[in-house]
PAZANU-650712 format. One record per residue: y, z, x of N, C-alpha, C in turn. Coordinates in pm, whole numbers, plus 50000, padded with zeros to 5 digits. Each point is the difference from the previous one (the first is absolute). Example, Ala and Ser with C-alpha at 12.3 -4.5 7.8 and 13.67 -1.06 7.14 Angstrom:
2
494315078051319501195000049911501205000050090
501054992849965501195000650082501095007349923
This chain:
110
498825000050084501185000049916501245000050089
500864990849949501205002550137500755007249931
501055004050097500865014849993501174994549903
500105013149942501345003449880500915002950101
500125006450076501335006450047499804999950167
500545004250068500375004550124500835010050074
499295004250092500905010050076500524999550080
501444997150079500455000050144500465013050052
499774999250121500165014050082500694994050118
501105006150001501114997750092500395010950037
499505000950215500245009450042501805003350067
500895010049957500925000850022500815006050134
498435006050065499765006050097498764998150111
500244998650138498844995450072498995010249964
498924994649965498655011549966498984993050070
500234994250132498734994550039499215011750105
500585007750015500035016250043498535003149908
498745006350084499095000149900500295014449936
500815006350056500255016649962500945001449880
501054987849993500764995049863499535001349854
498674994049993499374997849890500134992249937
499584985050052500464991449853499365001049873
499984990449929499325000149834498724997050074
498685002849909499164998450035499244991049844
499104989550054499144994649895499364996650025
498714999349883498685000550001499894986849954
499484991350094499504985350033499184998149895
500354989949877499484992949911499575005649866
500725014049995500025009349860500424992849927
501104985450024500674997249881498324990249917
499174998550019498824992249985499105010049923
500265014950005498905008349937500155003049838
501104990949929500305004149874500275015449945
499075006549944500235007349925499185017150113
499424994850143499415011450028501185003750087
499855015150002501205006850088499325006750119
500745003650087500005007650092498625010550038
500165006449869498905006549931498494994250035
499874992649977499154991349994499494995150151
500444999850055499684993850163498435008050037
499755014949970498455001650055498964997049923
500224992449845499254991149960498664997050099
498754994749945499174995950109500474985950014
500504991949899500094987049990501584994350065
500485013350067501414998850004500104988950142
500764990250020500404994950125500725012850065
499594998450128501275009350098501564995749967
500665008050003501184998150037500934999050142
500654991450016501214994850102500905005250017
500395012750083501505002949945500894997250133
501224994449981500914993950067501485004950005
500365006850081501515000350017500864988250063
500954992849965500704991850048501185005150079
500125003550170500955005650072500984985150045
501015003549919500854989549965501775005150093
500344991450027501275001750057501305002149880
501145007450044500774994249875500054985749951
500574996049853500204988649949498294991250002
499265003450055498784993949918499885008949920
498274990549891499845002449935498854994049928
499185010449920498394997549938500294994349877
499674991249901499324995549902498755000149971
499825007849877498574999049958500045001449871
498674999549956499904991549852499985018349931
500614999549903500395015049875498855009650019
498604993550013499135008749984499615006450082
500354997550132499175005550125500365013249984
499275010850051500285012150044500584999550132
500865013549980501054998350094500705013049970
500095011650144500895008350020501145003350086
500415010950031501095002850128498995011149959
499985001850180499105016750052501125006549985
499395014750012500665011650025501335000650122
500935001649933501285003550131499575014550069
499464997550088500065015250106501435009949998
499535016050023501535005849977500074993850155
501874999449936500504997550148500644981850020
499084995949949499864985750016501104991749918
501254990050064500434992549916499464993049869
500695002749886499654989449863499504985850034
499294999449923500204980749995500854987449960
500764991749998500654992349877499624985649999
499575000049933499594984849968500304991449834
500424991149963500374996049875498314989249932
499595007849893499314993049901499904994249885
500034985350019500564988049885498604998349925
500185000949902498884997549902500274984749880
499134987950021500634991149957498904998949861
499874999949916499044993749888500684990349902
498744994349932500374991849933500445007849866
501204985349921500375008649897499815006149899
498175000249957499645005849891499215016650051
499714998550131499505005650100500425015250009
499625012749963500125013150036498745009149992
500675012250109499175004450082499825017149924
499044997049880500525015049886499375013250030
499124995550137499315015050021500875004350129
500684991850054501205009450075501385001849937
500384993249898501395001649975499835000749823
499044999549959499965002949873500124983549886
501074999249911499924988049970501684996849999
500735010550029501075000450010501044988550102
501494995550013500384991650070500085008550143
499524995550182500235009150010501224993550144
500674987749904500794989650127499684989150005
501064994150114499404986850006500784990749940
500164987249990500974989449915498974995549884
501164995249956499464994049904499814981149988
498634996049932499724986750087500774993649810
500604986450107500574997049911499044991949837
């Protein structure tokens, strides 16, 4: 099924620093439909991939809405992160188990 929406991740800050923490995602979750996270010690489960992208400022990741995908833990002590995340979908397209069904931004397509 190809993708409804998309995610860009634009780092605003060099995080290629592995102690930084970039976002981290799990290689080809957007493909598992409806199983979660949860689910991975399944017997039938594929392994999972997980990938941090240590990115300089001004790059930046695209990936398809579904993938799993976090920011680790900030250590005490440790500078914040900043990075800007664009979420593009199509226009009938929303995302109701994170934002409900509500507007939550975004333009409007003409």
């Amino acid at each position: 099924m190809a993708s409804t929406s998309l995610n860009a991740f634009i780092h605003l800050e060099d995080l290629s620093d592995a102690h930084r923490g970039a976002t981290e995602f799990v290689l080809g979750s957007h493909q598992w439909g409806m199983r979660w996270a949860e689910d991975e010690d399944a017997d039938d489960a594929a392994p999972a991939e997980e990938r941090a992208f240590r990115l300089a400022a001004g790059a930046g990741v695209v990936a398809d809405y579904r993938t799993i995908h976090r920011g680790p833990a900030v250590t005490a002590g440790a500078d914040p992160r900043y990075l800007a995340m664009l979420v593009y979908g199509r226009s009938w397209w929303a995302d109701v188990i994170n934002y409900g069904r509500g507007d939550y931004g975004g333009f409007p397509t003409p």
